[in-house]
N, C-alpha and C positions, 0 to 999 in steps of 0.2 A: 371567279377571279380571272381565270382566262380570258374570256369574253371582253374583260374591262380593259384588263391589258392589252388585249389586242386593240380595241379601240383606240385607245389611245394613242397607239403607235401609228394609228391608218389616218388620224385623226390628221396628219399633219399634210399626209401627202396623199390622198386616196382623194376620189369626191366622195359623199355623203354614199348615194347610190350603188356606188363600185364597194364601199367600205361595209355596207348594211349587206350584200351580198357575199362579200368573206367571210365576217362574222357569224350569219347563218350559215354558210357549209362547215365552218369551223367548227361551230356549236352542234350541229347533227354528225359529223366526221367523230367527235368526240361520247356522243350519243351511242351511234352505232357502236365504237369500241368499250363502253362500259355493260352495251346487251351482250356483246362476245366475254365480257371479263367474268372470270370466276368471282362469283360474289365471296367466296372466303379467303381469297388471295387479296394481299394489299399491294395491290401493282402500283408504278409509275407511270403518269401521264407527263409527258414531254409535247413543250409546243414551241417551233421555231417560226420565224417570219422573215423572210427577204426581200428587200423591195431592188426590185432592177430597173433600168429606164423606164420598160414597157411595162412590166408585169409583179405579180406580187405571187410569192409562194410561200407557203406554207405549209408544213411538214408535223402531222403531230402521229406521237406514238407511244406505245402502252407495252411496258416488261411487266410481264407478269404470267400467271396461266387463266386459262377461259374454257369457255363450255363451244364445243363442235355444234350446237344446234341452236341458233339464234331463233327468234319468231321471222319466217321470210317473209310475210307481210309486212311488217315493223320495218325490215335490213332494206327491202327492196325501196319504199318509199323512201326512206332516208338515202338512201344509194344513186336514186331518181334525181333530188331536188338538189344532190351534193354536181350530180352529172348537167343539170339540165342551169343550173348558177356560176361554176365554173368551166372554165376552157379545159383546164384537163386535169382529169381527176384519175389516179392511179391507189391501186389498195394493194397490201401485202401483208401476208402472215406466214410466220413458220415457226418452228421449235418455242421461242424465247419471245419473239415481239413482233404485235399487229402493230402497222405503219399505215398513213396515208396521206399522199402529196396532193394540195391542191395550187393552180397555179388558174390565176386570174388576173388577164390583160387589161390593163387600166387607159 
């Protein structure tokens, strides 16, 4: 449902190629934060979008609790193709909620 949403909102002012590459970091951004999620916690996924002149960012984040040891092959490729698709990708976790901003210049 995410993923749709987003689309559609990129759909208006992204090009096709700048839009298929948000959606995929979005989609692995959101990946990675369900291997860190405690599978018996029912957290919340929150997804914002901002479009600027230049740039799109998007901000999604998980309240809830999760497990300290993801598979680091799994975290790492996703972490790769989130870094190697967008301009700047930052990650953050503490006590209450995993965050991660991605911002890709259009």
């Amino acid at each position: 449902m995410l993923r749709r949403e987003l689309r559609r909102w990129l759909d208006a002012d992204v090009t096709e190629h700048v839009a298929g590459d948000i959606i995929l970091t979005a989609y692995e951004a959101i990946a990675e934060i369900v291997a860190l999620a405690d599978p018996l916690d029912i957290g919340l996924i929150r997804m914002q979008a901002h479009l600027d002149d230049d740039r799109v960012r998007v901000v999604i984040s998980y309240t809830g609790s999760w497990e300290l040891s993801p598979d680091p092959d799994q975290s790492q490729r996703r972490l790769t193709l989130i870094r190697a698709l967008t301009d700047h990708a930052n990650f953050h976790r503490d006590e209450h909620t995993i965050t991660m901003h991605l911002t890709t210049y259009r």
